[in-house]
C-alpha positions, 0 to 999 in steps of 0.5 A: 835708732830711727825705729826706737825714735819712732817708737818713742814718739809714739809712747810720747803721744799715746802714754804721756799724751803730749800736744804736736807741738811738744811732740815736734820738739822732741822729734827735732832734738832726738833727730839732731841728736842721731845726726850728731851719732852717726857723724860721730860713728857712735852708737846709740845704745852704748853712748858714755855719759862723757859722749853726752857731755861733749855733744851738748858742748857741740851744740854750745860751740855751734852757737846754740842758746842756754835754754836751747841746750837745756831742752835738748838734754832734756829730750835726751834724758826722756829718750834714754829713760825710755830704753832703760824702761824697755830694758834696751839699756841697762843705764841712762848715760845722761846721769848725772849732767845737770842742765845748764843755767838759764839766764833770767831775763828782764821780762817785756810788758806792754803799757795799756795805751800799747794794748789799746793800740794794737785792738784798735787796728782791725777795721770791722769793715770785711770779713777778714777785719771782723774776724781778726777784731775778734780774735784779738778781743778773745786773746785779750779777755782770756788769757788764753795761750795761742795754742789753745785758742787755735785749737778751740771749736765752736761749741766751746764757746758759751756767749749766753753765759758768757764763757769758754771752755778749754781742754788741756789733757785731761784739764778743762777750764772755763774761763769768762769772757768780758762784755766786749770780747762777747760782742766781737765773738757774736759779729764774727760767728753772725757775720763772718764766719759763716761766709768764711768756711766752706763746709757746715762740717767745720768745726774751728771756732778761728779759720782762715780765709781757705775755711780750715782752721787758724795755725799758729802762724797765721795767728802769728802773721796777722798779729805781726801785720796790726803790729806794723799797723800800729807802728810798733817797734819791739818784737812782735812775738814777746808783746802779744805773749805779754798782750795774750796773758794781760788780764791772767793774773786777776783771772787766776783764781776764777780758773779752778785748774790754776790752783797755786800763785806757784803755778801762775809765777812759772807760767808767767815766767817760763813764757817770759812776761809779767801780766798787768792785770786789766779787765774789758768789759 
C-alpha cells in the first residue's frame, strides 16, 4: 500500500498539480488511514464500503471533528478512484458514503479599531520591525491568502504601477496595492531586506532573519506576537484570516480570475470569515 500511496502523491502533484500543503493533507489522511488497515488486518485493494463506513465512525469515536472527518473520505475517495482509474480495483468502496454535515459556524470579524490596532504594533525602528510593518501593510491591502504571500518573490511586485501579481496553478492575478502598503514595501526592499538575505540569489520577496524564505509559521509566529502586543484576546488564527481578507470584497471584481459572488461567498465562507470592505490608501 505504501507504494500505490507514493504513486498517488505523485499523480496529485504532477496531474492535478496540487500545492504542498494540500499534498501534505492528503498524505496524512491516506497515512492514517493504512494505519488503521493494518491494525484492522484488512487489506487495502478489498476493503468493503461497510469497512469505510466504520473507519470513519473510528475517527468519530476518537474525537475527530465533522469537517475533519469529511476530508479524510474526501482523501479516501481520491485514493480509491486513482486504483479504479489504474484498474488496481475494479470498483470504489467509498460509493455511495456521503460526507457528513459540516456544522456552520457564526463567522468571526474584526472591527476597524481592531485592525487598526494590530497595524500599529510593528515599530519601524529595526529591520525586523520594518519588515513585519510591511508584511502586514501588504496582508491588509490584498487580501491575499498567506500561503500565497510566502510564496511570492520579489519581481512579482510592481511598486511603480502599483500592483502584485500571484500565480495560483495556472491563474494569475494582479491585484492593486493601496498607497500605504506601497510605502512599507518600498522601506522594507530599501532598508531591510537587503541586510536581511545572505545571498543576491534569493528571491523571496518575505525572509526571515536567517534570509530564507518566510513559512507559514513564521507568518503565524509574528502575527501572534503583535497580537499579544496589542493585547488581544480572541483567537489569533481566525482574526488575521479576517484581517487578511478584510478589503477582499471591494476588490472582487477588480481581480479578473474572481469572476462570480459565488466564488467570493465559498472562499469567504470555507475560511470562515465575512470581510469588511475597507481600502488603505
Amino acid at each position: 500500500m505504501e507504494k500505490r500511496i507514493k504513486l498517488f502523491l505523485e499523480f496529485l502533484q504532477k496531474d492535478k498539480k496540487l500545492s504542498n500543503n494540500t499534498l501534505q493533507s492528503y498524505k496524512r489522511d491516506i497515512t492514517q488511514y493504512e494505519s488503521y488497515i493494518n491494525e484492522e488486518n484488512l487489506q487495502y485493494l478489498k476493503v468493503t464500503n461497510e469497512d469505510i463506513k466504520k473507519y470513519l465512525e473510528n475517527l468519530k469515536n476518537i474525537g475527530k471533528k465533522t469537517s475533519t472527518i469529511s476530508r479524510n473520505l474526501a482523501s479516501i475517495r481520491s485514493f480509491y478512484q486513482y486504483l479504479v482509474r489504474t484498474k488496481k480495483v475494479k470498483e470504489d468502496p467509498t460509493e455511495g458514503i456521503q460526507s457528513p454535515k459540516v456544522e456552520k459556524r457564526v463567522p468571526s470579524v474584526l472591527s476597524s479599531k481592531e485592525v487598526e490596532l494590530l497595524l500599529e504594533q510593528p515599530k519601524t525602528v529595526d529591520l525586523k520591525g520594518i519588515r513585519d510593518k510591511a508584511m502586514l501593510e501588504f496582508a491588509y491591502a490584498t487580501g491575499m491568502r498567506v500561503t500565497e504571500i510566502i510564496n511570492l518573490d520579489i519581481d512579482d511586485v510592481n511598486l511603480k504601477e502599483g500592483y502584485v501579481s500571484c500565480s495560483n496553478a495556472n491563474k494569475q492575478r494582479n491585484i492593486p496595492l493601496g498607497a500605504i502598503s506601497i510605502n512599507a514595501l518600498k522601506e522594507y526592499i530599501k532598508k531591510a531586506r537587503p541586510y536581511l538575505i545572505k545571498s543576491e540569489d534569493e528571491k523571496s520577496l518575505f525572509v526571515n532573519i536567517n534570509g530564507k524564505r518566510l513559512t507559514r509559521q513564521g507568518f503565524w509566529k509574528i502575527v501572534k506576537f503583535y497580537k499579544e502586543q496589542a493585547h488581544r484576546k480572541r483567537n489569533y488564527t481566525t482574526c488575521i484570516k479576517t484581517f487578511i481578507c478584510n478589503t477582499f470584497i471591494t476588490k472582487r471584481s477588480r481581480l479578473k480570475s474572481n469572476s462570480s459572488n459565488a466564488w467570493t461567498f465559498r472562499y469567504l465562507f470555507n475560511t470562515s470569515i465575512y470581510a469588511i470592505p475597507r481600502w488603505r490608501s
